[in-house]
LUMMAR-46466 format. One record per residue (C-alpha): residue number from 1; z negated, y, x negated. Coordinates in steps of 0.5 Angstrom, whole numbers, padded with zeros to 4 digits. Example, Ala and Ser with C-alpha at 12.3 -4.5 7.8 and 13.67 -1.06 7.14 Angstrom:
BEGIN
SITE    i      z      y      x
SITE    1  -0016  -0009  -0025
SITE    2  -0014  -0002  -0027
***
This chain:
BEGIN
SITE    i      z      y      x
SITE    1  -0045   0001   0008
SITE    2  -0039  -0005   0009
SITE    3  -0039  -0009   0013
SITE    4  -0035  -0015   0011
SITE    5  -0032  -0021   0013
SITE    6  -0027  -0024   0009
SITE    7  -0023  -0030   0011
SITE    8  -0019  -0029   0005
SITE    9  -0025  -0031   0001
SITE   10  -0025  -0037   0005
SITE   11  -0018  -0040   0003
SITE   12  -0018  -0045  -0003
SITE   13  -0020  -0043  -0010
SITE   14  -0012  -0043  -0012
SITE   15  -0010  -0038  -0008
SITE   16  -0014  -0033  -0012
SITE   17  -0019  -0032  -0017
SITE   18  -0026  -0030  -0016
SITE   19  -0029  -0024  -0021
SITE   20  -0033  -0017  -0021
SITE   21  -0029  -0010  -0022
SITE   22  -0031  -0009  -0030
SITE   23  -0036  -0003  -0030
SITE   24  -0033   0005  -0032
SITE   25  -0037   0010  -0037
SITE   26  -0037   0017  -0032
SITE   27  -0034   0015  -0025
SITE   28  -0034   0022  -0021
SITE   29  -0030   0022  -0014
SITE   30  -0024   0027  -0013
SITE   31  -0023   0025  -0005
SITE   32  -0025   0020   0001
SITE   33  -0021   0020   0006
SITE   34  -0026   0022   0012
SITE   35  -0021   0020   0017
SITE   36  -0019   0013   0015
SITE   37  -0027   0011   0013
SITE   38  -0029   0012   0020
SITE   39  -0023   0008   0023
SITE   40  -0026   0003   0019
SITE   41  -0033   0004   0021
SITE   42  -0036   0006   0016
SITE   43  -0039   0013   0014
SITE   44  -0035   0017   0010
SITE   45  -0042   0021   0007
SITE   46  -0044   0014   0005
SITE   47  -0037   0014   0000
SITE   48  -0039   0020  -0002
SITE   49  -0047   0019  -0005
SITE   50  -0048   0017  -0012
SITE   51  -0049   0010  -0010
SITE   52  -0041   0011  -0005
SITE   53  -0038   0013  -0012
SITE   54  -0040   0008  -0016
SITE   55  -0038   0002  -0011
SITE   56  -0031   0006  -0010
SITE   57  -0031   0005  -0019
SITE   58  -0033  -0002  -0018
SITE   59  -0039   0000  -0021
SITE   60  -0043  -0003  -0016
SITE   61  -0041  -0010  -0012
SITE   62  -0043  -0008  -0005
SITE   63  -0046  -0013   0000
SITE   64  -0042  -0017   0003
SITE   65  -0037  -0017  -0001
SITE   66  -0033  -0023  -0005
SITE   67  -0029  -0019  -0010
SITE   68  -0022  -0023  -0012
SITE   69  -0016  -0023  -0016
SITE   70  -0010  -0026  -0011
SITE   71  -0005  -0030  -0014
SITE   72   0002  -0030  -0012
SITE   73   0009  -0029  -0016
SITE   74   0016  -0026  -0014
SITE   75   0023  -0024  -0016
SITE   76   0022  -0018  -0021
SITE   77   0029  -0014  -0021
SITE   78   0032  -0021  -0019
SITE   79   0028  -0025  -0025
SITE   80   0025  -0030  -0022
SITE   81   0017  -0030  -0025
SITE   82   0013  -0035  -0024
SITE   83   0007  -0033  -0024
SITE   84   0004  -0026  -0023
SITE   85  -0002  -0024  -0019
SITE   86  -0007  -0018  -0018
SITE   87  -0007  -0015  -0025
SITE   88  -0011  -0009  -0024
SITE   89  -0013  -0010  -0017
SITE   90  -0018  -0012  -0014
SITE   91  -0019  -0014  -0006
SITE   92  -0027  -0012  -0004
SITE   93  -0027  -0016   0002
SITE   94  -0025  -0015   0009
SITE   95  -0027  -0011   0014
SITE   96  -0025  -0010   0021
SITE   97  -0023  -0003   0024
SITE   98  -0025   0001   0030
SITE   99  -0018  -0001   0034
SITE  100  -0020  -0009   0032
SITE  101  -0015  -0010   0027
SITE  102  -0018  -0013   0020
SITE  103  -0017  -0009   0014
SITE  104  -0017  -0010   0007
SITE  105  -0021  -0005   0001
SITE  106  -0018  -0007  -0005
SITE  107  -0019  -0002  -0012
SITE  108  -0013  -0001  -0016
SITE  109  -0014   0000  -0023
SITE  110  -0021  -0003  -0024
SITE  111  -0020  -0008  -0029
SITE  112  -0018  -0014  -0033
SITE  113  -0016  -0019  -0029
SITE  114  -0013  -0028  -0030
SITE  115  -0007  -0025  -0028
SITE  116  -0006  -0019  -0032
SITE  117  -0003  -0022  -0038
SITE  118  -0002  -0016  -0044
SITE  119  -0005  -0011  -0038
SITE  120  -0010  -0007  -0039
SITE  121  -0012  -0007  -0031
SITE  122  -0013   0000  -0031
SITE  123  -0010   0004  -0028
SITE  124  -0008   0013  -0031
SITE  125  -0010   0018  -0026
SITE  126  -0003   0020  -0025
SITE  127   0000   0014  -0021
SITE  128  -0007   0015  -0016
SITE  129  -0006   0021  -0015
SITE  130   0002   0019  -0013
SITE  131   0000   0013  -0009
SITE  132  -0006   0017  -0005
SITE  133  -0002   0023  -0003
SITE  134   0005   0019  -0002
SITE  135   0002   0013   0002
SITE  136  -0003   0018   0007
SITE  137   0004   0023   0007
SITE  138   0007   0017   0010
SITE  139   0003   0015   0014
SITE  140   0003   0022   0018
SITE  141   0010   0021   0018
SITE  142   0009   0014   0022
SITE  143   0012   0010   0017
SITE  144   0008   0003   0017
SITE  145   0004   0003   0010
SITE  146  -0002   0002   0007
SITE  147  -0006   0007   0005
SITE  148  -0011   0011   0001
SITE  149  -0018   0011   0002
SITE  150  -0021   0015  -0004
SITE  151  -0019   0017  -0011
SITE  152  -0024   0016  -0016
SITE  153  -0024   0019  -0024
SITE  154  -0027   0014  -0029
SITE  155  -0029   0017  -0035
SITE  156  -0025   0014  -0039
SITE  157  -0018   0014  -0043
SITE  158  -0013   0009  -0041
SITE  159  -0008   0009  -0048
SITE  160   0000   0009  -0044
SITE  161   0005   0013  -0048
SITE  162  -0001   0017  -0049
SITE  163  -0008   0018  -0049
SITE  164  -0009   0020  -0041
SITE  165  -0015   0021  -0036
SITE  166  -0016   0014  -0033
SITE  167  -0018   0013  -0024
SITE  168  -0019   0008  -0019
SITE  169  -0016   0008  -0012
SITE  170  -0018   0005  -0006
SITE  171  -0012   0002  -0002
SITE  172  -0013   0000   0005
SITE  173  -0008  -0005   0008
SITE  174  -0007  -0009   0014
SITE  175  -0006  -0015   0009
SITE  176  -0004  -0016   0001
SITE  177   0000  -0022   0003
SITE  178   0008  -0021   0000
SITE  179   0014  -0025  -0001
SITE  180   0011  -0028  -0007
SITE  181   0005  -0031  -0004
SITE  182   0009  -0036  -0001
SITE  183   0013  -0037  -0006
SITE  184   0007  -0038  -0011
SITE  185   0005  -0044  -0007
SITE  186   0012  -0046  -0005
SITE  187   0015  -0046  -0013
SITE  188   0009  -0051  -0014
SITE  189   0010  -0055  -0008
SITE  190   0004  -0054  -0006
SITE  191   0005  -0054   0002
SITE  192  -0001  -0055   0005
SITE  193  -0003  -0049   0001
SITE  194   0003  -0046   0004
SITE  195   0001  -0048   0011
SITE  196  -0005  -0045   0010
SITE  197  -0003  -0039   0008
SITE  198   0003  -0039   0014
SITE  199  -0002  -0039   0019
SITE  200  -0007  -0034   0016
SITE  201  -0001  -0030   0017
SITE  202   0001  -0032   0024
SITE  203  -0006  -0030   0026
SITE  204  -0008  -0024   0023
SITE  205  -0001  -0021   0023
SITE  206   0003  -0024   0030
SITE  207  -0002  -0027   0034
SITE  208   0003  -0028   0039
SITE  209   0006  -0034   0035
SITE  210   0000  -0037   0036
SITE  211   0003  -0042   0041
SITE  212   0009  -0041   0040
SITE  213   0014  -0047   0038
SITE  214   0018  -0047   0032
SITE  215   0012  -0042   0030
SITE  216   0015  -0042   0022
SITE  217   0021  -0040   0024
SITE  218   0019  -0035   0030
SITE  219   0014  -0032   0023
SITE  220   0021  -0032   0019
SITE  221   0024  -0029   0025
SITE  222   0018  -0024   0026
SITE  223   0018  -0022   0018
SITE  224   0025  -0020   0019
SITE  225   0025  -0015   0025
SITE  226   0019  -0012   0022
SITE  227   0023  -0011   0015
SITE  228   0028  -0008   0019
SITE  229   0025  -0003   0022
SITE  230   0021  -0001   0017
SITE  231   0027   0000   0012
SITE  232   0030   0004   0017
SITE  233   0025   0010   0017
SITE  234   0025   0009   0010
SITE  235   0032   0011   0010
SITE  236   0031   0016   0016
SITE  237   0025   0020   0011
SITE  238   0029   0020   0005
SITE  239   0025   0015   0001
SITE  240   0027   0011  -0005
SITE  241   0021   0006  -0007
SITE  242   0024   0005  -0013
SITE  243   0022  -0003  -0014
SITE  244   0024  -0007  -0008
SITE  245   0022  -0013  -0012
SITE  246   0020  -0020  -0008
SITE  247   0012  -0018  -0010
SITE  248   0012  -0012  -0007
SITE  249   0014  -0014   0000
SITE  250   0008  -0014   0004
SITE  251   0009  -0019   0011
SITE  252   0006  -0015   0014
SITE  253   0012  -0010   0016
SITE  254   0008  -0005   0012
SITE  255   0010   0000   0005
SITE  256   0006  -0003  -0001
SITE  257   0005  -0002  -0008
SITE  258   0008   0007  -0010
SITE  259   0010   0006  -0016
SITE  260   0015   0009  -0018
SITE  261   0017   0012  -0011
SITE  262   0019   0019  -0008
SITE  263   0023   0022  -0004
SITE  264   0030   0026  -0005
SITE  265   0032   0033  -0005
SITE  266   0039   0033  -0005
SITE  267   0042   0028  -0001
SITE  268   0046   0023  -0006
SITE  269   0046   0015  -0003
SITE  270   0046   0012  -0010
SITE  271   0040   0016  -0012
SITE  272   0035   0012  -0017
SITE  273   0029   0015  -0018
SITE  274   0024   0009  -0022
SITE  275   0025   0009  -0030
SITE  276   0026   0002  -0030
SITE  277   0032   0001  -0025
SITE  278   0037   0002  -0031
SITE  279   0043  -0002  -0026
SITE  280   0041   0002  -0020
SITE  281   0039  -0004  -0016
SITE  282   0034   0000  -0012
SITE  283   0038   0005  -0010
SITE  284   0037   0008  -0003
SITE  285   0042   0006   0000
SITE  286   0042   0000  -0004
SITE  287   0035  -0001   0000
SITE  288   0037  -0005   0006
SITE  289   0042  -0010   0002
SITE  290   0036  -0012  -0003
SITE  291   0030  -0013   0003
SITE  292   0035  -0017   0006
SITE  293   0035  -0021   0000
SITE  294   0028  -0021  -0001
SITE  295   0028  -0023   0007
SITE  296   0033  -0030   0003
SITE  297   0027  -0031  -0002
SITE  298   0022  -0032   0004
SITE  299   0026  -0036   0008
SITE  300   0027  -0041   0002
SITE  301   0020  -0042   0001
SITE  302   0018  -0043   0009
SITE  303   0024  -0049   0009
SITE  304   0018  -0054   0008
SITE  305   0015  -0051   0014
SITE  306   0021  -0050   0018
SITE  307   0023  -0058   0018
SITE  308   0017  -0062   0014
SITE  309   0022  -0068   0015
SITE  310   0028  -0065   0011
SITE  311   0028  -0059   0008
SITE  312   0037  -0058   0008
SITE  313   0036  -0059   0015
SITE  314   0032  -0053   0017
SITE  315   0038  -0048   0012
SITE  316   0043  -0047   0018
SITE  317   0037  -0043   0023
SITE  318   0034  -0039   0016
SITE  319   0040  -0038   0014
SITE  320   0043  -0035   0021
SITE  321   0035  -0031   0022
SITE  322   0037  -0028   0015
SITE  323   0044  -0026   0017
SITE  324   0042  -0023   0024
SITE  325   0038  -0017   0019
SITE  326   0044  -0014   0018
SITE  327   0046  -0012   0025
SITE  328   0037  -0012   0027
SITE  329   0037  -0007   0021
SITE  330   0044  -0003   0024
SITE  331   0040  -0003   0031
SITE  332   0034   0000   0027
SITE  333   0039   0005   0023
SITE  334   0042   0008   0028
SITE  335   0036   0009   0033
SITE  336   0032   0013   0027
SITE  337   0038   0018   0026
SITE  338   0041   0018   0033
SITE  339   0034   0022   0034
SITE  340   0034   0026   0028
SITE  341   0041   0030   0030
SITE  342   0037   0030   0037
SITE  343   0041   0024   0041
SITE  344   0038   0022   0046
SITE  345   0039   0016   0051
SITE  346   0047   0017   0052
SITE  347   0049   0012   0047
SITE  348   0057   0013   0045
SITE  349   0061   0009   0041
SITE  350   0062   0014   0037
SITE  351   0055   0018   0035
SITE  352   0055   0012   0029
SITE  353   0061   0016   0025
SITE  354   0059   0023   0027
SITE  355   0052   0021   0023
SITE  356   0056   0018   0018
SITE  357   0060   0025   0018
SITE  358   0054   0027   0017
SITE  359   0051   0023   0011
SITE  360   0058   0024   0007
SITE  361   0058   0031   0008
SITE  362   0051   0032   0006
SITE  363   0052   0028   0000
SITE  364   0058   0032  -0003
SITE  365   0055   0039  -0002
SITE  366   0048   0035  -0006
SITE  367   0046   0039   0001
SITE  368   0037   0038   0001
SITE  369   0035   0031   0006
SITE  370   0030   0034   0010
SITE  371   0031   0041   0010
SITE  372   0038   0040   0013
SITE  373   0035   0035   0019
SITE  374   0030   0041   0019
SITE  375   0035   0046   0020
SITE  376   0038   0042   0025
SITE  377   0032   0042   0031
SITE  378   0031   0049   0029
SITE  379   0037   0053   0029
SITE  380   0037   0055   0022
SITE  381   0042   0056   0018
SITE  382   0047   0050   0015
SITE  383   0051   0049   0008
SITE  384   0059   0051   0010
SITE  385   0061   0044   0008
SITE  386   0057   0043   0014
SITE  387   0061   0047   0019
SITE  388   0066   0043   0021
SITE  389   0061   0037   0023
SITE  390   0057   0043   0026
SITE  391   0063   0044   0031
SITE  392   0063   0036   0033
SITE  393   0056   0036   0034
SITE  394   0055   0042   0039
SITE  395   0060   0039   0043
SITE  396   0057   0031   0042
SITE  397   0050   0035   0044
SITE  398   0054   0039   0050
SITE  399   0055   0031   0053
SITE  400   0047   0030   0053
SITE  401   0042   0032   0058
SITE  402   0037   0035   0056
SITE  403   0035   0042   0055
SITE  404   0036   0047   0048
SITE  405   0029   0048   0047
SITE  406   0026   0040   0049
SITE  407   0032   0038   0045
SITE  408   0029   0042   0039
SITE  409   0022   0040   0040
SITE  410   0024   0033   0040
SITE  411   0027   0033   0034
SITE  412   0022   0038   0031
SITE  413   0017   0031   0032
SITE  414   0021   0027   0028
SITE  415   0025   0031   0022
SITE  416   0019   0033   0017
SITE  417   0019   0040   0015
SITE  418   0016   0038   0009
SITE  419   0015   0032   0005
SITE  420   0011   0030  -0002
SITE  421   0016   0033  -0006
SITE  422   0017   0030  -0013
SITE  423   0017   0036  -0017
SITE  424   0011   0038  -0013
SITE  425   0008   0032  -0013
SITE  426   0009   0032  -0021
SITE  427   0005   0040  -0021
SITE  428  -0001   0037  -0018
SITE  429  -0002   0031  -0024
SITE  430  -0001   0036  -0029
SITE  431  -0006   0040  -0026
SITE  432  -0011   0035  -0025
SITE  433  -0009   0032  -0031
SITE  434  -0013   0040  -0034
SITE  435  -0019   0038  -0029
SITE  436  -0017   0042  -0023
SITE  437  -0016   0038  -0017
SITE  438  -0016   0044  -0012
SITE  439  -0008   0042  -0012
SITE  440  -0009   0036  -0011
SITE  441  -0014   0037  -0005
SITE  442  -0009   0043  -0002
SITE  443  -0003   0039  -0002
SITE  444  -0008   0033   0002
SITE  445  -0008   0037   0007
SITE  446  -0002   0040   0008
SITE  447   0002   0033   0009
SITE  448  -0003   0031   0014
SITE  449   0001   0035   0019
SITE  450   0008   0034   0016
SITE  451   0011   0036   0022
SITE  452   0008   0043   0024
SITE  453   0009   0047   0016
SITE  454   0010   0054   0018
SITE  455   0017   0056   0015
SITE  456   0014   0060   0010
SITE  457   0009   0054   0007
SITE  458   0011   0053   0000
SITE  459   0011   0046   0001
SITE  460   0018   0047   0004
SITE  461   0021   0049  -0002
SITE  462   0026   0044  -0006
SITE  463   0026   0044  -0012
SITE  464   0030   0049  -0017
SITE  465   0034   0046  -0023
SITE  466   0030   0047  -0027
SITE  467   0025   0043  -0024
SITE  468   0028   0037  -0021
SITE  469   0025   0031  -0023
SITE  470   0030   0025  -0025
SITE  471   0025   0019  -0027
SITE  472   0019   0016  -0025
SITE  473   0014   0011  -0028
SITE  474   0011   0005  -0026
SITE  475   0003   0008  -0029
SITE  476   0003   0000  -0031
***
């Protein structure tokens, strides 16, 4: 059904823990992901049999797999924790995809594990659902991210606040390496566990390093241009992930762990969505100084690497890479939101003030994120607290050489005319959460083409007062 090859496996006991998924009571599937099981190889009809579902439940252990828990440890909320590993998760194994890159299927929420502490290890539908249709939307969104393979239901109630319907999701991810795996090993000094690990990293995710000299800062270095650039387009789409901690940092340059994730409406620059970030310290526009921040933790942990002899003497090159993300982050930035306002290769040294404008008035009319950069390409109409930047941008765009309609085109390609809005994401749940799941799998589909949605697409529509939704949860 697989075929697995899992290096990870193959790295020292202490890295992980080796355990089977813990059986469910009923699992029945409500999704695969036909698309993303045939980049991987495998039959999207196998998933989906009897003997499919039961795997994807973590029923049944397929071939080849060698499940474990993965251990690692990171900053939550800037407290430093020692130890935290996959506490609900799961990695089957590793697979190789149709384009030659290694993939690992892991199922999320199946089961008790070493790291798990006080959790139950399982996972409620509502956050399966979330993560499913969040990480595929940006995934359509050209966002680097993991992804979702399917979603199963249990048979069985998870107990959080209340009795709800439990689900397993199957994640896909280039890796589910983080920050917090070399800090795991670099906490308890273990430097050759944490070479091994660099140089998985280095072979897996930046092979081009492979001969390079220096190859643990040029990692460092290459971690943090990855890092850059991804929070850019985070910034670009509106989205706020909700808990930037040091554990769910994936280096290989790709979003990981949707909890308490979601895009805005209303553009507000200090928006918090996550019920537990009571300070604020994840806000959106918070998110570039935290991934810095994270980026500081890991250049802590590679110090040993760095320079083996004297670890002091490596501080001056880690400290100037982590100081050089503010200006690779700006580059970035500016490169997502000059094509959102259709800028092309003429740079001015002003178009960084008129996006900036922009942001600022958008934020005092409370103006909606996406549909105003929607508007922008398709000439519709704008807030009137927009008026006056309106005026600028027409003369800036008059200095541009492309013509209305590609100028239009172009930005149509990279503003989104819909998004897995919250109050739309939160309707799906409620609906499942009543057995119907027709929802679920209309909203899968339509964000598949986020950029195409007909102006009438329900899914374009922001959400009334009334319906707006102020927090999200972690499902933990």
């Amino acid at each position: 059904m697989i075929a697995f090859d899992n290096s990870y496996a193959r790295l020292p006991d202490r890295f992980h823990a080796r355990l089977d998924p813990t059986p469910v009571a009923r699992p029945g599937l409500i999704r695969v992901n036909q698309a993303l099981a045939r980049d991987l190889g495998i039959d999207p009809a196998a998933l989906e049999s009897p003997e499919g579902v039961a795997v994807l439940a973590g029923n049944r252990v397929p071939d080849g797999a060698e499940p474990l828990a993965m251990a690692y440890a990171g900053h939550q909320f800037g407290g430093w924790v020692p130890q935290l590993g996959d506490g609900r998760a799961i990695l089957l194994g590793e697979v190789t995809a149709t384009d030659g890159q290694r993939r690992d299927i892991q199922l999320k929420g199946a089961g008790r594990t070493p790291f798990s502490r006080m959790g139950d290890g399982r996972a409620w539908l509502g956050p399966v659902l979330r993560e499913y249709l969040v990480s595929e939307a940006m995934a359509a969104l050209g966002v680097p991210t993991t992804r979702a393979l399917a979603a199963v239901t249990t048979g069985e109630t998870v107990l959080r606040e209340t009795p709800l319907p439990g689900a397993v999701l199957t994640r896909v991810a280039a890796s589910h390496i983080r920050v917090g795996t070399f800090q795991y090993f670099a906490a308890r000094n273990d430097i050759d566990g944490l070479r091994l690990l660099a140089d998985m990293v280095i072979a897996r995710h930046y092979p081009d390093l492979t001969a390079t000299p220096g190859p643990y800062a040029a990692l460092l270095d290459a971690i943090i241009g990855r890092q850059a650039r991804l929070v850019a387009q985070w910034m670009g789409t509106g989205f706020i992930h909700g808990v930037m901690n040091t554990d769910n940092m994936a280096v290989s340059g790709e979003t990981i762990d949707y909890g308490p994730c979601a895009f805005m409406d209303g553009f507000d620059p200090d928006k918090v969505f996550s019920s537990i970030d009571r300070g604020g310290r994840y806000a959106y526009s918070n998110q570039p100084h935290l991934a810095q921040w994270n980026l500081a933790q890991l250049a802590s942990a590679l110090l040993p690497l760095m320079n083996p002899d004297d670890r002091e003497a490596a501080v001056p090159a880690a400290q100037a890479l982590v100081d050089g993300f503010t200006d690779r982050f700006r580059a970035e930035w500016l490169a997502v939101f000059r094509a959102k306002i259709g800028l092309g290769d003429r740079v001015e040294p002003e178009d960084e003030a008129l996006i900036a404008r922009l942001l600022t008035a958008m934020a005092e009319a409370g103006a909606d994120f996406t549909a105003t950069f929607r508007a922008l390409g398709e000439g519709t109409p704008l807030p009137a607290a927009l008026a006056g930047w309106h005026a600028d941008w027409t003369a800036r765009l008059s200095r541009e050489g492309a013509t209305p309609e590609s100028r239009a085109a172009a930005m149509n390609r990279v503003n989104p005319a819909i998004i897995p809005r919250n109050h739309l994401v939160e309707q799906v749940i409620a609906s499942a959460v009543e057995g119907d799941f027709a929802p679920f799998h209309a909203m899968t589909v339509a964000l598949e083409r986020p950029f195409d949605a007909a102006p009438d697409s329900a899914y374009r529509t922001a959400p009334l007062p009334a319906q707006e939704v102020a927090r999200t949860f972690c499902g933990t």
